[in-house]
Backbone atoms as SQL, in Angstrom:
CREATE TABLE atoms (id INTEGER PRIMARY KEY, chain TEXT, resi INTEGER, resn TEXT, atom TEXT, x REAL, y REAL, z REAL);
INSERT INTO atoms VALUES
  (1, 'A', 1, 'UNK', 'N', 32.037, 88.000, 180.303),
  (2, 'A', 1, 'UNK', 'CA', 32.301, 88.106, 178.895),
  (3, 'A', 1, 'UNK', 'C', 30.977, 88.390, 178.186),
  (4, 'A', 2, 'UNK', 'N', 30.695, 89.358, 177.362),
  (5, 'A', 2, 'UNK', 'CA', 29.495, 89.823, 176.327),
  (6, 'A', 2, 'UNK', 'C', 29.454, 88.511, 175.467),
  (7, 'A', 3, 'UNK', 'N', 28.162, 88.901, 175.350),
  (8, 'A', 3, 'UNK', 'CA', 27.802, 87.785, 174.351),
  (9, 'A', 3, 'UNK', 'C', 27.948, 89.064, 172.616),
  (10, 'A', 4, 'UNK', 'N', 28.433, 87.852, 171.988),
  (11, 'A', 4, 'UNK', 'CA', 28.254, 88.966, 170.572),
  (12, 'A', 4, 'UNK', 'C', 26.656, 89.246, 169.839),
  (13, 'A', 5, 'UNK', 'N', 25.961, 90.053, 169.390),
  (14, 'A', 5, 'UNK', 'CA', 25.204, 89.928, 169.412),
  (15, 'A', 5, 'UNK', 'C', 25.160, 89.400, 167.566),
  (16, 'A', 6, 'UNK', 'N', 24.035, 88.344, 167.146),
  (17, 'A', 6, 'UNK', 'CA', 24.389, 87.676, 165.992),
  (18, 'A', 6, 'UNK', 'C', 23.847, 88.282, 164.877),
  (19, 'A', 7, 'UNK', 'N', 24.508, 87.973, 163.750),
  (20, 'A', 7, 'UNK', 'CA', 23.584, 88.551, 162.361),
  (21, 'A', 7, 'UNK', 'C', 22.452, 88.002, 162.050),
  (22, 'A', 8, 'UNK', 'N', 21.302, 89.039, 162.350),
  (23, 'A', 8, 'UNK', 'CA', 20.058, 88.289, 161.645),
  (24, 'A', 8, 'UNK', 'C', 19.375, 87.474, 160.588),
  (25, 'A', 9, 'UNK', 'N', 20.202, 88.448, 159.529),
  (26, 'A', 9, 'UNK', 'CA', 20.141, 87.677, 158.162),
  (27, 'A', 9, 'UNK', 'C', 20.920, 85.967, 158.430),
  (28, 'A', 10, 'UNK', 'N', 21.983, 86.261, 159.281),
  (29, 'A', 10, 'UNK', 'CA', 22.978, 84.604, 158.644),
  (30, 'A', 10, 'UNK', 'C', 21.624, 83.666, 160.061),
  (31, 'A', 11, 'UNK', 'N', 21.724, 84.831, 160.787),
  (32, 'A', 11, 'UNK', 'CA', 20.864, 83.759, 161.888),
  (33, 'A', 11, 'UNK', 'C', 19.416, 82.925, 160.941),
  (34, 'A', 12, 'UNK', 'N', 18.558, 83.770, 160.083),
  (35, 'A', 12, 'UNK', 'CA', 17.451, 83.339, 159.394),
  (36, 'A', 12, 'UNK', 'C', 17.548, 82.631, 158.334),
  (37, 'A', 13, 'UNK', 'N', 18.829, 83.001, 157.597),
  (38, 'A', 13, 'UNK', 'CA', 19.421, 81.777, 156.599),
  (39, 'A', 13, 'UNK', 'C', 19.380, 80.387, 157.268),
  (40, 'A', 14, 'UNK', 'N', 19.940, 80.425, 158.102),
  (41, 'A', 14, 'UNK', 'CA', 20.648, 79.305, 158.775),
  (42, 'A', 14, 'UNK', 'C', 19.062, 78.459, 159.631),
  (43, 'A', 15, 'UNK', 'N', 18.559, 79.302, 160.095),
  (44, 'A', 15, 'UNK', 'CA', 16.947, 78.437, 160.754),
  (45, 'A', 15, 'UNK', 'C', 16.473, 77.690, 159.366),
  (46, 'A', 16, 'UNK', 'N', 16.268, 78.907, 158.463),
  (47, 'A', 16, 'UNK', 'CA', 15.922, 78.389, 157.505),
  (48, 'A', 16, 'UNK', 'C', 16.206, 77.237, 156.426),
  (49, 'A', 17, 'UNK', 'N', 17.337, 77.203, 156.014),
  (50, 'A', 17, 'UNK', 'CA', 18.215, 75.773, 155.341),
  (51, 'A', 17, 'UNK', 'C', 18.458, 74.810, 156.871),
  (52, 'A', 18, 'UNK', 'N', 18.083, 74.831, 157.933),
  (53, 'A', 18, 'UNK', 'CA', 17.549, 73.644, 158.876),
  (54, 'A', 18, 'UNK', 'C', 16.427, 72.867, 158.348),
  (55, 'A', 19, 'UNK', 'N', 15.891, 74.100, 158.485),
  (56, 'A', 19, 'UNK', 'CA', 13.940, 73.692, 158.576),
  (57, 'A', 19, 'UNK', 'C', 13.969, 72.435, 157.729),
  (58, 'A', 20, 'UNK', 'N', 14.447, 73.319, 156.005),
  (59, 'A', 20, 'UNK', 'CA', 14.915, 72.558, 154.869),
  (60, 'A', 20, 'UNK', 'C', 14.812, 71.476, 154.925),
  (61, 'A', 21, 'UNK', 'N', 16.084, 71.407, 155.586),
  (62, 'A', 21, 'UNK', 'CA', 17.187, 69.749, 155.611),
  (63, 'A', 21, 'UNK', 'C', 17.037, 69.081, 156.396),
  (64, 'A', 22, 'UNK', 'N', 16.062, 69.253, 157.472),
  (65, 'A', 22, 'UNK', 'CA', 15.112, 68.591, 158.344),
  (66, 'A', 22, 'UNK', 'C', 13.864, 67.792, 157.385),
  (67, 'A', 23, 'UNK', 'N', 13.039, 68.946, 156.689),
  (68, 'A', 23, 'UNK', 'CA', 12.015, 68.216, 156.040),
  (69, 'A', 23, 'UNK', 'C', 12.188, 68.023, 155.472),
  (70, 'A', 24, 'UNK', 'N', 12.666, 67.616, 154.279),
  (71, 'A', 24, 'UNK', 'CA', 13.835, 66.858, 153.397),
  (72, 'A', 24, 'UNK', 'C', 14.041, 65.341, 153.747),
  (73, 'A', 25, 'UNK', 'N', 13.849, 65.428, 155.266),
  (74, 'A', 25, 'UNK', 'CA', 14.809, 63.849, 155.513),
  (75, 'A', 25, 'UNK', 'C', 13.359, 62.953, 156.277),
  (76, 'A', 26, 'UNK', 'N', 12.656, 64.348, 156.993),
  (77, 'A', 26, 'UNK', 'CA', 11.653, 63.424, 158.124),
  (78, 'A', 26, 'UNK', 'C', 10.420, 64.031, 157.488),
  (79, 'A', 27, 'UNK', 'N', 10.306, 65.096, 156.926),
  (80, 'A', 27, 'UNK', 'CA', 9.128, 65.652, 156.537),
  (81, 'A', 27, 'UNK', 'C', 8.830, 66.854, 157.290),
  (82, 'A', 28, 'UNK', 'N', 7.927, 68.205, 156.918),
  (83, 'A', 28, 'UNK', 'CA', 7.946, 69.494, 157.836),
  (84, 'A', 28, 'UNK', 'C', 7.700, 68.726, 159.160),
  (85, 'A', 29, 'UNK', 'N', 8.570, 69.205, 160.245),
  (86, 'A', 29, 'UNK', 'CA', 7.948, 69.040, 161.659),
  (87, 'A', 29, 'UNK', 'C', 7.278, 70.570, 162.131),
  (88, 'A', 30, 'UNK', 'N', 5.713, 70.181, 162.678),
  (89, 'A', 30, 'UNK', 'CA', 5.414, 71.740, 162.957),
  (90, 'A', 30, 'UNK', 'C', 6.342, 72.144, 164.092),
  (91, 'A', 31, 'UNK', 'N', 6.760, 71.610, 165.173),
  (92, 'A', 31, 'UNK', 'CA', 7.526, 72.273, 166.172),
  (93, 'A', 31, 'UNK', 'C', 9.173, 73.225, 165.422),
  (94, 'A', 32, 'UNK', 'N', 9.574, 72.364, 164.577),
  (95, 'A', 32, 'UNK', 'CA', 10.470, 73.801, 163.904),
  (96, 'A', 32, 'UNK', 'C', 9.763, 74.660, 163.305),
  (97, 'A', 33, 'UNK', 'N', 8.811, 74.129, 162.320),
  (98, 'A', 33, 'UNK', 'CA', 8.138, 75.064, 161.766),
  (99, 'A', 33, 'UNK', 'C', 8.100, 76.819, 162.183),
  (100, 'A', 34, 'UNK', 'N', 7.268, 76.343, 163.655),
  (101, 'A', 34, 'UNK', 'CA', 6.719, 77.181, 164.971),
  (102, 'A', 34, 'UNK', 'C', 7.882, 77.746, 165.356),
  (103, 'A', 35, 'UNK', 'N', 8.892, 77.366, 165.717),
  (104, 'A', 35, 'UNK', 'CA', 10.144, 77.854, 166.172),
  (105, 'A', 35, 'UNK', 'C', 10.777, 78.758, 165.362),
  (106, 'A', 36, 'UNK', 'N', 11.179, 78.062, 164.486),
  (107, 'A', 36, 'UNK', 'CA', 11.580, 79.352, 162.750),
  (108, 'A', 36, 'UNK', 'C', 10.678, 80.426, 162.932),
  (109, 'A', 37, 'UNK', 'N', 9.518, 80.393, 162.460),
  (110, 'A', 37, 'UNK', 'CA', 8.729, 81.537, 162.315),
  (111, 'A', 37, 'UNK', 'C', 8.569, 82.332, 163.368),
  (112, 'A', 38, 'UNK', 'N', 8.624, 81.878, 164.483),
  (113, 'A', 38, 'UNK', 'CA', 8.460, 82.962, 165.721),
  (114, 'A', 38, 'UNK', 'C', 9.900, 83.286, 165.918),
  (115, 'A', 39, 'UNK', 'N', 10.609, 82.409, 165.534),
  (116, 'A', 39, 'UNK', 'CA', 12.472, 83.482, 165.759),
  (117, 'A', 39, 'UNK', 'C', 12.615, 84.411, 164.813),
  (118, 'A', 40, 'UNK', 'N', 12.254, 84.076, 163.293),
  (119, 'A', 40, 'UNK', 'CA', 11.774, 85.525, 162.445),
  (120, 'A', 40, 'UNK', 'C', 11.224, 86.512, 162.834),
  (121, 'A', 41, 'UNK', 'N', 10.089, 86.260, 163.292),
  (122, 'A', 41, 'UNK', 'CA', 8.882, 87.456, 163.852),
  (123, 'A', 41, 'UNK', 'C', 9.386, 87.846, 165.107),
  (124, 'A', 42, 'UNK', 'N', 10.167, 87.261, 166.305),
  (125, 'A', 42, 'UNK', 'CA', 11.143, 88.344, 167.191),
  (126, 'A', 42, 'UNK', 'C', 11.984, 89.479, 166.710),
  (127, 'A', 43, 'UNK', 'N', 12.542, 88.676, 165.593),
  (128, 'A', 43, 'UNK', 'CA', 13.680, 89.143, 164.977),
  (129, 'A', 43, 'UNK', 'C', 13.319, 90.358, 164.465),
  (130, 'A', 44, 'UNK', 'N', 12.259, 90.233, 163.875),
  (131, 'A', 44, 'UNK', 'CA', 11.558, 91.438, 163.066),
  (132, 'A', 44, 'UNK', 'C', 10.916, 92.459, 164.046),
  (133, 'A', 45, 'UNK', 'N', 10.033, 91.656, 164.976),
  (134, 'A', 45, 'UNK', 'CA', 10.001, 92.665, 166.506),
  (135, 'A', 45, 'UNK', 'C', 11.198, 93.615, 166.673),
  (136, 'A', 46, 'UNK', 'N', 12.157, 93.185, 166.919),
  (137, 'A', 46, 'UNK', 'CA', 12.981, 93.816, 167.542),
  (138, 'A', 46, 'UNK', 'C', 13.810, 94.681, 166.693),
  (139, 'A', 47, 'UNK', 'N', 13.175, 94.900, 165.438),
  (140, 'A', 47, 'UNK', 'CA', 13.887, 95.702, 164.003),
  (141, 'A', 47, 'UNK', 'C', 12.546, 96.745, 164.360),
  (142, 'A', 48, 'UNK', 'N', 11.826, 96.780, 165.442),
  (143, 'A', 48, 'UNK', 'CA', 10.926, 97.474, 165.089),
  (144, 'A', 48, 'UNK', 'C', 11.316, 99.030, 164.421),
  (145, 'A', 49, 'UNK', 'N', 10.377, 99.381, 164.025),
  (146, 'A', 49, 'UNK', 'CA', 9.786, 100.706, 163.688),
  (147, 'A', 49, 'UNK', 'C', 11.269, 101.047, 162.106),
  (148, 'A', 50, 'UNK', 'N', 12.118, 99.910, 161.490),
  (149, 'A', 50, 'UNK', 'CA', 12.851, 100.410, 160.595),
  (150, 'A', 50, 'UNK', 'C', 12.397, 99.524, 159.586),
  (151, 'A', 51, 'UNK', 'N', 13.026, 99.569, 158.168),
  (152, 'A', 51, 'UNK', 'CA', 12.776, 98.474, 156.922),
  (153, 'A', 51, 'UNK', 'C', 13.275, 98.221, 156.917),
  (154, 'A', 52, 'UNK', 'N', 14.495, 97.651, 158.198),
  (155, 'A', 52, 'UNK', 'CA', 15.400, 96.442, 158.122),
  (156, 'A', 52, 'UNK', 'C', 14.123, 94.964, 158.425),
  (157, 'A', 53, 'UNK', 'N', 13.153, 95.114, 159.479),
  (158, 'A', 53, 'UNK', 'CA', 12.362, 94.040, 159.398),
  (159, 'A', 53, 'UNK', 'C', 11.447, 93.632, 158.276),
  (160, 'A', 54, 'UNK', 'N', 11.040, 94.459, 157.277),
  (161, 'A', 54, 'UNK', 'CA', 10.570, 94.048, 156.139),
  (162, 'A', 54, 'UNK', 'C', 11.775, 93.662, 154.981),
  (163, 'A', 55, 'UNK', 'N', 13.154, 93.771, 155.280),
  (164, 'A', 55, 'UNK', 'CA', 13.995, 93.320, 154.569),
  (165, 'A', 55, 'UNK', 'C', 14.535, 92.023, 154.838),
  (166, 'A', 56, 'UNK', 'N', 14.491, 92.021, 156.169),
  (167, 'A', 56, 'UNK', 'CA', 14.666, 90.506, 157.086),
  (168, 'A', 56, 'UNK', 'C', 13.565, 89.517, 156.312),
  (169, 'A', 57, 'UNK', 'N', 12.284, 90.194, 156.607),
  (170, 'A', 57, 'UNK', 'CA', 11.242, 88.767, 156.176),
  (171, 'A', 57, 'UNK', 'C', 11.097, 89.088, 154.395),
  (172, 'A', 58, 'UNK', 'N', 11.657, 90.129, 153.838),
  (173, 'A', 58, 'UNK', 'CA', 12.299, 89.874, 152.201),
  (174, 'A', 58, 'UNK', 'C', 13.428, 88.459, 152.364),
  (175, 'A', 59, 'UNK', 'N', 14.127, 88.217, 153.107),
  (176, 'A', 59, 'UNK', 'CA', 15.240, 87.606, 153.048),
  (177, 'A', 59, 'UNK', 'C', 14.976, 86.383, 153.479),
  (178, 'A', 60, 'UNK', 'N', 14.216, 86.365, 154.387),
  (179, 'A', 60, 'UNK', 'CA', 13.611, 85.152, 154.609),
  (180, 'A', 60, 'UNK', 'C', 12.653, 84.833, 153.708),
  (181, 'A', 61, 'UNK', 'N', 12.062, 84.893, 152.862),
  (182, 'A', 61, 'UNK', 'CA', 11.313, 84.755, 151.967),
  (183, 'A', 61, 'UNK', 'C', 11.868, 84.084, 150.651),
  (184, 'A', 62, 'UNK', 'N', 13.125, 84.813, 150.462),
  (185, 'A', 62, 'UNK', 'CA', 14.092, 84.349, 149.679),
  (186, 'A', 62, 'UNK', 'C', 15.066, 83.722, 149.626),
  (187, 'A', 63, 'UNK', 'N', 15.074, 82.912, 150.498),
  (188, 'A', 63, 'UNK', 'CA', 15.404, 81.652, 151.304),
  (189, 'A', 63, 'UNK', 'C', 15.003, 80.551, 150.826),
  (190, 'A', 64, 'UNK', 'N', 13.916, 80.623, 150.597),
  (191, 'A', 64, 'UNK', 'CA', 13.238, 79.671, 150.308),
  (192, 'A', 64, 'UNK', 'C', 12.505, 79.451, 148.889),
  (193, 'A', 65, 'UNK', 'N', 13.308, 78.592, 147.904),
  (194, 'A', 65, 'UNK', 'CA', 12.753, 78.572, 146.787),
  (195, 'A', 65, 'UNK', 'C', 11.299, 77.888, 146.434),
  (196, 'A', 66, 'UNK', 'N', 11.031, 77.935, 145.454),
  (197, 'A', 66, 'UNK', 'CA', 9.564, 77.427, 144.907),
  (198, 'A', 66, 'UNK', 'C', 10.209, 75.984, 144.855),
  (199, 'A', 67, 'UNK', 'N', 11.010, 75.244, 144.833),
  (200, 'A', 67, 'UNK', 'CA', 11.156, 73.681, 145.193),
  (201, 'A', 67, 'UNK', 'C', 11.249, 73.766, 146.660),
  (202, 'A', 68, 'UNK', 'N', 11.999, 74.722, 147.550),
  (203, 'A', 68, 'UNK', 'CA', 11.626, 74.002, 148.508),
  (204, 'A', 68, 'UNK', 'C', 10.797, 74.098, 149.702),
  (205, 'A', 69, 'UNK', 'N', 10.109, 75.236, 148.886),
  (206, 'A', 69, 'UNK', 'CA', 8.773, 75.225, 149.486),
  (207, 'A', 69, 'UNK', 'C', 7.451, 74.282, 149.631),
  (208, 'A', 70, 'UNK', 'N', 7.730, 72.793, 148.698),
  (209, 'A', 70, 'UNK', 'CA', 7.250, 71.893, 148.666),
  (210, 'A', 70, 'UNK', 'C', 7.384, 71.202, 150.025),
  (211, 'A', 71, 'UNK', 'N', 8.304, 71.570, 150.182),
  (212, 'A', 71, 'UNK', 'CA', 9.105, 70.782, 151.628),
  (213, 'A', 71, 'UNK', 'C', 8.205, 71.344, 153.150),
  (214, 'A', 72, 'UNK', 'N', 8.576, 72.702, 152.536),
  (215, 'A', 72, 'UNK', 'CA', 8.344, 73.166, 154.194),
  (216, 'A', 72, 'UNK', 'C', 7.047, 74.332, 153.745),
  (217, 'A', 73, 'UNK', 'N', 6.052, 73.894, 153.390),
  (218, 'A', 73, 'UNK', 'CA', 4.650, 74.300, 153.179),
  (219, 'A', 73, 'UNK', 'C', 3.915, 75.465, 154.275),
  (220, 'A', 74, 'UNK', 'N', 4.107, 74.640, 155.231),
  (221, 'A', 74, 'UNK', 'CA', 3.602, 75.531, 156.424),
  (222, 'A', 74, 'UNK', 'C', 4.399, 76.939, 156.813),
  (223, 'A', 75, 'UNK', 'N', 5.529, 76.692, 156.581),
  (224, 'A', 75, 'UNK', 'CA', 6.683, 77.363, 156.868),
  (225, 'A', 75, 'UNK', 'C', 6.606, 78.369, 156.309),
  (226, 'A', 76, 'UNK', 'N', 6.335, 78.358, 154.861),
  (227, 'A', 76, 'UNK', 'CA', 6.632, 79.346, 154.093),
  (228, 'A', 76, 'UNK', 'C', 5.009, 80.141, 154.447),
  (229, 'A', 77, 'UNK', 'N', 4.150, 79.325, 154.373),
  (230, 'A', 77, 'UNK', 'CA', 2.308, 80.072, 154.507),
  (231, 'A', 77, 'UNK', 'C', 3.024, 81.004, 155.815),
  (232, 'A', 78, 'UNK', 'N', 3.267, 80.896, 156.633),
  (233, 'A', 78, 'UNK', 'CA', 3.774, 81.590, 158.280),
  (234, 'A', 78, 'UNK', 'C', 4.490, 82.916, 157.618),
  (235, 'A', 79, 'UNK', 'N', 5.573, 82.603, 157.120),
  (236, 'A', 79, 'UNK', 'CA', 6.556, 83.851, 156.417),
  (237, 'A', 79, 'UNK', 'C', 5.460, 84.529, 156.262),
  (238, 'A', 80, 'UNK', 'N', 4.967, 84.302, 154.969),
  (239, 'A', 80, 'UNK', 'CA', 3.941, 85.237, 153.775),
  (240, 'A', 80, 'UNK', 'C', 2.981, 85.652, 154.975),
  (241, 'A', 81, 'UNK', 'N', 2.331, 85.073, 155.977),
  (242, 'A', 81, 'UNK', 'CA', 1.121, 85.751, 156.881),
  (243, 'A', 81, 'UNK', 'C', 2.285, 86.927, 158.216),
  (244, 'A', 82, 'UNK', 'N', 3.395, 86.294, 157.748),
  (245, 'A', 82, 'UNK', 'CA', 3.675, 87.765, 158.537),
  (246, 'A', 82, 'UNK', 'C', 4.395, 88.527, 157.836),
  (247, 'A', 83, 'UNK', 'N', 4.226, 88.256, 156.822),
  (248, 'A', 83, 'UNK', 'CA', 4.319, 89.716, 155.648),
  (249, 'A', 83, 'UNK', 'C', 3.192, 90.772, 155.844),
  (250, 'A', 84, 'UNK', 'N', 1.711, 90.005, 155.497),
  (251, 'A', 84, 'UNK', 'CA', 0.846, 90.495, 155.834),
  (252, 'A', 84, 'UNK', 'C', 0.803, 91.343, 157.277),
  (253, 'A', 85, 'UNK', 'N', 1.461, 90.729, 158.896),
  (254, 'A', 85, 'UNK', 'CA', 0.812, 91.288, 159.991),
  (255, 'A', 85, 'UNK', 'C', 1.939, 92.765, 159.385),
  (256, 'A', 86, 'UNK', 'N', 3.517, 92.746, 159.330),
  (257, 'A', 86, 'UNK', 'CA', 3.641, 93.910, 159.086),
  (258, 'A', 86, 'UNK', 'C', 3.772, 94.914, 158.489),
  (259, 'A', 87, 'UNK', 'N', 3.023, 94.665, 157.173),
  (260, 'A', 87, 'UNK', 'CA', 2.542, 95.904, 156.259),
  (261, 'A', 87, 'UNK', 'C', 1.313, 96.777, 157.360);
């Protein structure tokens, strides 16, 4: 049986309102942190060479509001520095 292959966007929503509701309760853990951001940056790997991966880490970006970026600090610095690697 195939595996389906998943929506990126709901897949990065969904890491993302974890991360959240994780640090929210225990505080950022870097091991999701690390995990989120490198499942983004595959994700975006593997969008290579289209502006679906700069729309992905648009979306992931916007995910995450200015409250709850209080939360997950590191998280969001990671996003924004791989904004930077793929411009």
């Amino acid at each position: 049986m195939a595996k389906l292959k998943s929506n990126p966007y709901q897949t990065t929503s969904d890491l993302i309102a974890n991360a959240i509701g994780t640090a929210r309760v225990f505080g950022e853990n870097r091991r999701i942190t690390n995990l989120v951001a490198s499942s983004i940056g595959r994700m975006i790997i593997e969008m290579d060479g289209s502006n679906e991966g700069d729309e992905l880490l648009a979306h992931a970006l916007s995910c995450i509001s200015a409250q709850d970026a209080e939360h997950v600090p590191t998280l969001h610095s990671a996003l924004h520095a791989l904004s930077v690697l793929v411009e």
